[in-house]
KOLFI-167479 format. One record per residue: residue in one letter; x, y, z of N, C-alpha, C, CB in turn. Coordinates in steps of 0.2 Angstrom, whole numbers, plus 5000, padded with zeros to 4 digits. Atoms other than C-alpha are relative to their C-alpha. Glycine has a CB too. Layout:
BEGIN
aXYZXYZXYZXYZ
...
END
This chain:
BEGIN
x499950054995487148595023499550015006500750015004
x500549984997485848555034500349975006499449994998
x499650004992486348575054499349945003500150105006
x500450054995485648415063500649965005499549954995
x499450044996486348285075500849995001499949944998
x499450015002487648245066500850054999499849984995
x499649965002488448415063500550015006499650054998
x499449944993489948505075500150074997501149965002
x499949935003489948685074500550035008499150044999
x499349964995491448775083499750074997501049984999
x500249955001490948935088500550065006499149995001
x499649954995492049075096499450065002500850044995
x500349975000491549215106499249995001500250034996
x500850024997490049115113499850015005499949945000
x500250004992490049175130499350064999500750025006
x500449945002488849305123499750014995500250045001
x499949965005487949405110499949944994500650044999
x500050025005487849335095500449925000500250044996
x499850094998488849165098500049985003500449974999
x500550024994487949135110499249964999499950075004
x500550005000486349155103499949954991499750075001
x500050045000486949045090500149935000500050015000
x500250074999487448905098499349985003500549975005
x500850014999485648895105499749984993499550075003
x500250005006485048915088500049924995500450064998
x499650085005486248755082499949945005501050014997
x500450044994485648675099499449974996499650045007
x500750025002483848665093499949974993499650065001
x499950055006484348565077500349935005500750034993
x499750064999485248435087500750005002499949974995
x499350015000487048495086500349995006500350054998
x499649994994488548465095500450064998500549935001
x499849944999489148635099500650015005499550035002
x499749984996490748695103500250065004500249974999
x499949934999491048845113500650015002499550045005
x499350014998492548935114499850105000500849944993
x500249944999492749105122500849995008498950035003
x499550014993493949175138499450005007500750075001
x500549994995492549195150499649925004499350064995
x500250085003492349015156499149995006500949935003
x500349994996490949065170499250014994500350055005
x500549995004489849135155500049944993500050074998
x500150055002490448985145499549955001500249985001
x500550044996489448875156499450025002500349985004
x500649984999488048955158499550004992500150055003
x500249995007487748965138500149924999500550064996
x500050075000488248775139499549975001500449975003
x500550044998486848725150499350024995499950025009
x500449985007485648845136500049944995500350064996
x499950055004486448725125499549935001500849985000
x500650054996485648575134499550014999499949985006
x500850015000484148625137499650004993499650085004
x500150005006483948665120500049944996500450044998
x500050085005484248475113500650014995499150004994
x499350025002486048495109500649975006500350074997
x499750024998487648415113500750095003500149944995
x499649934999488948575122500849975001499750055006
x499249994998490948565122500150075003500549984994
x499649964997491848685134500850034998500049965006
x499249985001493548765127500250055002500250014994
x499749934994494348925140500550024992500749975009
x499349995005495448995125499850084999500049954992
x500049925004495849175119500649984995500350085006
x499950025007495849165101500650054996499250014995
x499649965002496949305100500849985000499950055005
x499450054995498449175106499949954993499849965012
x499850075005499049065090499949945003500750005000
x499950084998499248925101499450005006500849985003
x500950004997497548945110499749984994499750085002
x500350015003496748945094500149934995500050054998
x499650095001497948765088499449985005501049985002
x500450054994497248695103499450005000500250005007
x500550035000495548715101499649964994499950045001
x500050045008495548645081500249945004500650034994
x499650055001496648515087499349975007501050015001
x500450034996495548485103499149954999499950055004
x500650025006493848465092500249954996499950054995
x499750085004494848335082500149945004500750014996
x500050054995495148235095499349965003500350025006
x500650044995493448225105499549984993499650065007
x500950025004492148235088500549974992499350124997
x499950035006493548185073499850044992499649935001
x500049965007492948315062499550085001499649954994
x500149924999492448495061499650024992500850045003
x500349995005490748535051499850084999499649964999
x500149935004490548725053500350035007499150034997
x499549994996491648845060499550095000501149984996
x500649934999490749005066500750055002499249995007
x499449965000492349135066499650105005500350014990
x500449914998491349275079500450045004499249995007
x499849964994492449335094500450074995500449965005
x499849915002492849515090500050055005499450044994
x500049974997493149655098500050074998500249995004
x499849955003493149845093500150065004499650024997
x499749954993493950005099499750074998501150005001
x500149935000493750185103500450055000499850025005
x499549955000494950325097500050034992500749985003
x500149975006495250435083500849984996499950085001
x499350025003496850395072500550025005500250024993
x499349964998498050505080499949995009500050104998
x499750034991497650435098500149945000499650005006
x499850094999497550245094500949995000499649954991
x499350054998498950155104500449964994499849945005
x500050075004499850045092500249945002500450004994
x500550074993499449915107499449984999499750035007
x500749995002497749945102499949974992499850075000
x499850035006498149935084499949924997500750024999
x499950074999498949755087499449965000500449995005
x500550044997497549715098499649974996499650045004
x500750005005496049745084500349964995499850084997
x499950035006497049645071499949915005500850024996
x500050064995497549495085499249975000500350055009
x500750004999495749475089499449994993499950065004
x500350005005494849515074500149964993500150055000
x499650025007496049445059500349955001500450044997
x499550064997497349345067499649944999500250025010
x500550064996495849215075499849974995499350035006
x500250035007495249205057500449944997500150054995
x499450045007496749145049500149955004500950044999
x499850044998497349025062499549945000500250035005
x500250045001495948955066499649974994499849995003
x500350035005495148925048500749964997499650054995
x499550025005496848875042500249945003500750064999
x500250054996496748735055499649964999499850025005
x500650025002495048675052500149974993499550055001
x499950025008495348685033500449904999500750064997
x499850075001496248505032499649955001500449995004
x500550054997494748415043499650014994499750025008
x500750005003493348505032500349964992499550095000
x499850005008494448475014499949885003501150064996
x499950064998494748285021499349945000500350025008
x500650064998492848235025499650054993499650005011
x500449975007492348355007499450045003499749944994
x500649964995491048455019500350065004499849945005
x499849954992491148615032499850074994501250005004
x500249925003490548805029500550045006498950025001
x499249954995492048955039499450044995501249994997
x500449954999490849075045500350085002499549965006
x499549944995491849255048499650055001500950044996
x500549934997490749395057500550064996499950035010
x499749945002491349545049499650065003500150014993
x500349944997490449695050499850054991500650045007
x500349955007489649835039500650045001499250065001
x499449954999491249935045500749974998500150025010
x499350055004492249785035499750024991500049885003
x500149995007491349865020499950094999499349954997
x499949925002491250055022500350045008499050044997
x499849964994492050185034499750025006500250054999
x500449944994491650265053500550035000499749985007
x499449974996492650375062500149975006499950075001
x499950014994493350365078500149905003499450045003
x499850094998493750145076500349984995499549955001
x499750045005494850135063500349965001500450044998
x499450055001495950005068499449944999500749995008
x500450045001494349895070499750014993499650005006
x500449975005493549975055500649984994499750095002
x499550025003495449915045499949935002500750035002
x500050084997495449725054499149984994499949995013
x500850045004493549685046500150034994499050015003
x500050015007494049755029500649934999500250084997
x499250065003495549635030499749945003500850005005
x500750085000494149475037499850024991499050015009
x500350025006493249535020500349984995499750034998
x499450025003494749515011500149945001500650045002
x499750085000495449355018499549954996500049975009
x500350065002493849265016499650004992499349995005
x500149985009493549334998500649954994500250114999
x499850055004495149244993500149925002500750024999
x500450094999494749085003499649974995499450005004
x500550045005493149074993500549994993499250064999
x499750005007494349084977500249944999500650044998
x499750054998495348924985499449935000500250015007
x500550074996493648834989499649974993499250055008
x500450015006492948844971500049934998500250054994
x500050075001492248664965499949955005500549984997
x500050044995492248604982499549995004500450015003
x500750014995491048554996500150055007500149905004
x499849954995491848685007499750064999500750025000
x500449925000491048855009500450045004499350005004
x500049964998491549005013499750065001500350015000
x500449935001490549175020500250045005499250005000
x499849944996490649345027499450015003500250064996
x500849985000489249395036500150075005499349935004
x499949924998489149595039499450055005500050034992
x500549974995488149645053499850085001500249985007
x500149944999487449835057500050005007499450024996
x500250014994486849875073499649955003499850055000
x500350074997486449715086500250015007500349924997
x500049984993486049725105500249945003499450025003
x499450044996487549655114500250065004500649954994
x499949974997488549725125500850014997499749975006
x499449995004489949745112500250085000499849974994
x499949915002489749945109500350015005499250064999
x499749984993490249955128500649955002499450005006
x499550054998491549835128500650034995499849935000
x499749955003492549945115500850025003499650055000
x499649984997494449955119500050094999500549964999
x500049905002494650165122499550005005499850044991
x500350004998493250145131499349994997500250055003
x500850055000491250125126499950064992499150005011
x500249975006490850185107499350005000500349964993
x500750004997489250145112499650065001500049985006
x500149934996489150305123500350074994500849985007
x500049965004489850405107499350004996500749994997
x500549985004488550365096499350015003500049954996
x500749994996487150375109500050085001500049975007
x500049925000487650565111500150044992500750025004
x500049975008488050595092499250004996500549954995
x500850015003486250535084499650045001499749965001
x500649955001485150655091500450074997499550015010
x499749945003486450785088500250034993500550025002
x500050005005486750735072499450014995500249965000
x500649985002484850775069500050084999499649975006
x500049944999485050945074500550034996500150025006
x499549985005486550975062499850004993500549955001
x500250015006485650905049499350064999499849904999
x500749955001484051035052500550064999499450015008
x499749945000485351175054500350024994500550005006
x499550015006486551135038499649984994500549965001
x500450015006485051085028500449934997499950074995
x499650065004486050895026499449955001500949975005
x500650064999485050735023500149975009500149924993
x499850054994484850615040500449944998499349985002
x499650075003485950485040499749955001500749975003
x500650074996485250315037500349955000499449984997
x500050064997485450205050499849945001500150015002
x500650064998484750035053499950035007500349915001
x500150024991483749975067500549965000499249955003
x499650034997484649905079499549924998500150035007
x500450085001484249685079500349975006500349944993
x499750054993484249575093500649934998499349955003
x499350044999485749445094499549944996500549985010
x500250075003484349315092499950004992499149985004
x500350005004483749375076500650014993499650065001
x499149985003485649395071500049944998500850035005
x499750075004485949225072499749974997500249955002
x500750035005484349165062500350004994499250045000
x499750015007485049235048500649974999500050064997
x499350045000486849155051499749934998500550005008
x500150085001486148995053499749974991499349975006
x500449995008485049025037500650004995499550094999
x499650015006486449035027500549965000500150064997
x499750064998487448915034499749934997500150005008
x500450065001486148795029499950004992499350015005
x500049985009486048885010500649964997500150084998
x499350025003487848825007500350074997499949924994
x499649965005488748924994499550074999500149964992
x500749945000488049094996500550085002499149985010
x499649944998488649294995500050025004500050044997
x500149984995489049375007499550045003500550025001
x500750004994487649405021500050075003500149955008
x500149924996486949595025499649985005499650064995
x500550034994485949545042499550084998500449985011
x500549944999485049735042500050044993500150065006
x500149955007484249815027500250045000499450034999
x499849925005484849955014500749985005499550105002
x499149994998486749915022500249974992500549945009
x499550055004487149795006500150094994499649914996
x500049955004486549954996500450065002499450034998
x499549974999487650075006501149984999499650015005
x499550044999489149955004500150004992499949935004
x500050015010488749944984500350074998498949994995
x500149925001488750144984500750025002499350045005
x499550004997490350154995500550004993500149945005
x499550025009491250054978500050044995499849944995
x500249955005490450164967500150064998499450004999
x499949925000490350334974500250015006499350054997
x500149994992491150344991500050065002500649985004
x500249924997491050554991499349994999500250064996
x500650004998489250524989499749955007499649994994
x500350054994488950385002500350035009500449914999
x499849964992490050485014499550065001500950035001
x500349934998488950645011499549985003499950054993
x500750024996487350535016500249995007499849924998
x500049994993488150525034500450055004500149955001
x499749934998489050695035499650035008499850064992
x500349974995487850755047500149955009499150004997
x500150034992488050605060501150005001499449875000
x499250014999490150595058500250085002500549974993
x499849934997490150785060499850005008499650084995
x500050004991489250735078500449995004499649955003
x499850044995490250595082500650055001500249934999
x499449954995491750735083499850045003500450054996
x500149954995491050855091499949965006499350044999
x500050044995490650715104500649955002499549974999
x499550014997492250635104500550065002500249964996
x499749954999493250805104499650015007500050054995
x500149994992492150855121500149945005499350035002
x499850054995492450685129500750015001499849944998
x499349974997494150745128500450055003500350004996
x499849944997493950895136499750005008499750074995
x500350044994492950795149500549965005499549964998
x499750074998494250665152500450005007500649984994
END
């Protein structure tokens, strides 16, 4: 599908980060872009981006976490544009704890947000895109929706269950004009790591990695290997890129993750032994943050 004039792309979780960067991205084709986030101040500011860029912008206030927030922005789209050609499924949020402290508040939260927002609104949308035989249902997942961390399990469960949902989507979609994809990000410079319910995972892995160095020299373990990190802009290049491919497997954004994700299936005691050295960190660094607290 190729994004021009004509297209509408609904995009959650645009007040920032990656759907943010985008709708800029689907601006600079021409689109009408709709943003939908709770933040309505950083809405609007990502709106006027929109513009400058040479797109059309819609405004939606919603938290996608709320059933009937996320009706109403399906339904709102259908009203003002009449049809809905790509649905960009970003807002997410991830949390900070080890099993045995996660809230099952938190729990909720990570599904609410993460899984919930999927279902509702693709299962919404679905009708418009089957209706006009056109539309691509874009869900962010993550590398942590295809192999383990520690210390975010409830978010690190919710994006195996996005990869799930949209794996039997695509089963639904087969023969059609509809698309469905996962796209599995690594590390990307947002301001997500710190926005972590529990507090800033960010802050864990910034203390774990160099100590996870020193573990790996002491115990004679390999280094774990991590991506670079990617800028938001570079994130969405490749979103749009395959939004524009149509029918396409699901999207590794940072090198050597698809092969660590292949390996997971295959041999998960060896793929976990490749990052033994940095998950032995993050305990030690989560365990003293709790002795700090």
């Amino acid at each position: 599908m190729k994004i021009d004039a004509s297209t509408v792309v609904v995009i959650t979780g645009a007040s920032s980060g990656i759907g943010a960067e985008c709708a800029v991205a689907c601006a600079q084709k021409g689109a009408s872009v709709v943003l939908v986030a709770r933040r309505e101040s950083q809405l609007r500011a990502v709106a006027q981006r929109v513009l400058d860029a040479g797109g059309s912008p819609m405004v939606i206030v919603a938290d996608v976490s709320r059933e009937d927030d996320c009706y109403r922005v399906i339904d709102a789209v259908a009203t003002t544009h009449g049809h809905i050609d790509v649905l960009i499924n970003n807002a997410g949020r991830g949390n900070h704890a080890s099993v045995e402290d996660t809230p099952t508040a938190q729990w909720r939260s990570m599904f609410n947000v993460n899984v919930d927002s999927v279902f509702w609104l693709t299962s919404r949308a679905l009708p418009l895109m089957k209706k006009a035989d056109r539309g691509h249902i874009i869900a962010i997942s993550s590398v942590a929706g295809r192999y383990g961390h520690p210390f975010n399990a409830a978010y690190v469960a919710a994006k195996h269950a996005v990869v799930g949902f949209i794996a039997a989507l695509r089963t639904e979609l087969v023969g059609t004009n509809v698309h469905a994809t996962t796209i599995c990000p690594a590390g990307v410079v947002t301001e997500w790591a710190d926005a972590t319910e529990g507090g800033s995972i960010g802050a864990l892995y910034a203390k774990a990695i160099p100590r996870s160095r020193m573990i790996s020299r002491e115990r004679g373990l390999g280094i774990a290997p991590l991506s670079k990190m990617m800028s938001a802009t570079d994130c969405a290049s490749i979103i749009i890129d395959a939004i524009e491919r149509g029918r396409t497997d699901d999207v590794f954004t940072h090198a050597g993750t698809k092969e660590i994700a292949v390996q997971a299936v295959e041999d998960r005691c060896t793929q976990e032994d490749r990052f033994e050295s940095l998950w032995l960190a993050m305990r030690e660094a989560y365990d003293a943050q709790g002795t700090t607290d």
